[in-house]
N, C-alpha and C positions, 0 to 999 in steps of 0.2 A: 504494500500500500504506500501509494506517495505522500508528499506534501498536500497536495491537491484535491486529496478524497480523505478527509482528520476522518478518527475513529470515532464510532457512531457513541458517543455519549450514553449511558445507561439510566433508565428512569428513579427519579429519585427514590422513588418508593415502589418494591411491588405491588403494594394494594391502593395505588393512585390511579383512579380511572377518569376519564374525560369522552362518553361515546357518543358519535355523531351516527344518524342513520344514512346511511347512501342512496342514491335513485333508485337501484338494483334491489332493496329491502336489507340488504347485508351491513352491518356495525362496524365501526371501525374505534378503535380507542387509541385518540389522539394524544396519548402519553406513554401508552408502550403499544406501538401499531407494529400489526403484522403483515408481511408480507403476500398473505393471501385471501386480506379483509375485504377487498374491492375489486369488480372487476374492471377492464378494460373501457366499458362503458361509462361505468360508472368515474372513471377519473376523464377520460374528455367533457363529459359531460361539468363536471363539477368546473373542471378549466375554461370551460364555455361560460361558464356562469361566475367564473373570479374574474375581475375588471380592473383592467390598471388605471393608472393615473385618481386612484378615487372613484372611480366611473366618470369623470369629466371628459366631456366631448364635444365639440364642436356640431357633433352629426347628432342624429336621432338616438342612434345607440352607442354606448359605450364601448372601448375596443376590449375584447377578451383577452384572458392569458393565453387560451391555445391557440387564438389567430397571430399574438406577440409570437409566440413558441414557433409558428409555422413560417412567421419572416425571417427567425432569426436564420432557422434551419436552413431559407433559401439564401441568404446573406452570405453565411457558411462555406455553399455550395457553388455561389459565386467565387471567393478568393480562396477555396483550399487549392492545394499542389497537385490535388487527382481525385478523384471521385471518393466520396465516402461509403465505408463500408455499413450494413443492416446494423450494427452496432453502435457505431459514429452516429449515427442518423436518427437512431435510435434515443443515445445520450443527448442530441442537440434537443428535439421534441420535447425531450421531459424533465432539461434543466430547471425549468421552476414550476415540478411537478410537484411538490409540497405546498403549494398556494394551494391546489385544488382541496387540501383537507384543511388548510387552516380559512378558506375561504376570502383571504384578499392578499393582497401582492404590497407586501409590505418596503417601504422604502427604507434605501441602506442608513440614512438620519434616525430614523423612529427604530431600526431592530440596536441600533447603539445605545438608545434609549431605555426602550425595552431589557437591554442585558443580557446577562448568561442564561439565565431561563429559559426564552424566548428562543435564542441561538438553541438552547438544548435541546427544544422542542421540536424545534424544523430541522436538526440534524438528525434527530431521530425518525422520522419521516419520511427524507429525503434517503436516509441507511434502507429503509422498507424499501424504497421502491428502485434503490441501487440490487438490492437482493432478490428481489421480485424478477425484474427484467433482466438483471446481468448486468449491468452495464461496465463497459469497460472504466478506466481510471484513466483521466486524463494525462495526455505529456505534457510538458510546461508549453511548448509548440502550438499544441492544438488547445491550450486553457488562453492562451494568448489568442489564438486566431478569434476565438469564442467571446471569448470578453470585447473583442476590438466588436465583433459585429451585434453582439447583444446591446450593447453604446451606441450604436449607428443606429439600433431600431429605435434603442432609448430617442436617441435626437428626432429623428426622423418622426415617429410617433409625436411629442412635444410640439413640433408645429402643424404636420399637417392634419393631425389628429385633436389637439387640445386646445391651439393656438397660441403657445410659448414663441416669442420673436425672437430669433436670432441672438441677439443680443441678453435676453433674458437665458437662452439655453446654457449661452457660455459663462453667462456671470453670474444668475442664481442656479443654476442646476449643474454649475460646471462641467458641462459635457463638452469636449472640445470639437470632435469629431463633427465633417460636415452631415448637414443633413442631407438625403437623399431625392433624387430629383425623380426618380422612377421604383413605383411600388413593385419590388420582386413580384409579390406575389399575382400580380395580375397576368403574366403569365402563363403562372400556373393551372387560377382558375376563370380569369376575365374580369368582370365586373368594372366597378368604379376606383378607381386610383386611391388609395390609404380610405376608402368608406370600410367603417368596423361592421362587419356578419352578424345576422342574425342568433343569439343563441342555439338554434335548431344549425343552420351552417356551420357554424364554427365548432360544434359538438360533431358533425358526421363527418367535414373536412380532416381534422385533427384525428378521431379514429380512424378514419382509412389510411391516411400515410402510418399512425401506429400501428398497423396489423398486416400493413405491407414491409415492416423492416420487423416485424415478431412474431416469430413462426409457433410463439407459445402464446399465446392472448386467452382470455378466458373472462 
């Protein structure tokens, strides 16, 4: 295990429970989560329904995580050195795949706030669903390539999603990185340039590409 994947942190207590129900009718307990509480459905689904920025939008709807998660991924697939592998691909999709059980996409100011707690929370979480899928451990390479384009969506999101200026992105949100001038993912599946998807799209988008790199989904 690298620098890049810390060890999953142990629940303070074993008789500390926290259970949320899932779409699926299945529990999950969000302070010692198990690796086969949820299924596949049931976490696009929940990522459909987590909202960055606060939910603030410019548009009708608020953008989701798993429409963020499916830019980054195209972001990704833009500047890597060769095609990514089902595992790669994999790992890009469900980097902030611990929103879906804590239900919002917390920003990196408020989880500093928040504390060791909080951090111990979503590491344990995020350890579920490292063990769940498999996912490989990043290299510092490819934890770099990720971070540069997670920050791009960040920007890029900020204006033509929220309506952060230019100048606000770089001085209250310090992202330096340019914004983007062409939404990947329209490409992929059409539509309107950075317009955030329907809960119902953004839930059936994000599980096909996860069940097209996970030949174990359930």
């Amino acid at each position: 295990m690298n620098a890049l994947m810390p060890k999953t942190p142990v629940s303070p207590h074993p008789s500390t429970r926290a259970w949320m129900r899932l779409p699926s009718g299945r529990h999950l307990d969000l302070m010692n989560p198990s690796p086969d509480a949820w299924t596949d459905e049931d976490l696009a689904v929940r990522l459909a329904r987590t909202f960055r920025w606060g939910g603030e939008s410019r548009w009708p709807r608020p953008l989701s995580v798993a429409q963020h998660s499916l830019t980054v991924l195209e972001i990704v697939r833009g500047a890597a050195p060769g095609p990514l592998s089902p595992p790669q691909t994999l790992r890009e999709l469900l980097h902030d795949a611990e929103e879906a059980f804590l239900g919002f996409d917390c920003i990196s100011p408020l989880k500093r706030a928040l504390g060791q707690p909080f951090a111990d929370v979503t590491a344990r979480l995020m350890g579920a669903v490292q063990r769940r899928y498999g996912l490989p451990f990043w290299t510092p390479a490819e934890h770099t390539l990720h971070k540069s384009a997670d920050l791009a969506a960040a920007a890029t999101e900020a204006a033509h999603v929220v309506g952060w200026s230019d100048v606000e992105i770089r001085d209250v949100l310090r992202i330096e990185l340019a914004v983007l001038d062409t939404d990947p993912l329209v490409a992929a599946y059409g539509g309107t340039p950075w317009e955030p998807w329907s809960v119902d799209v953004a839930a059936e988008r994000f599980l096909a590409a996860m069940m097209l790199h996970n030949g174990n989904g359930t």
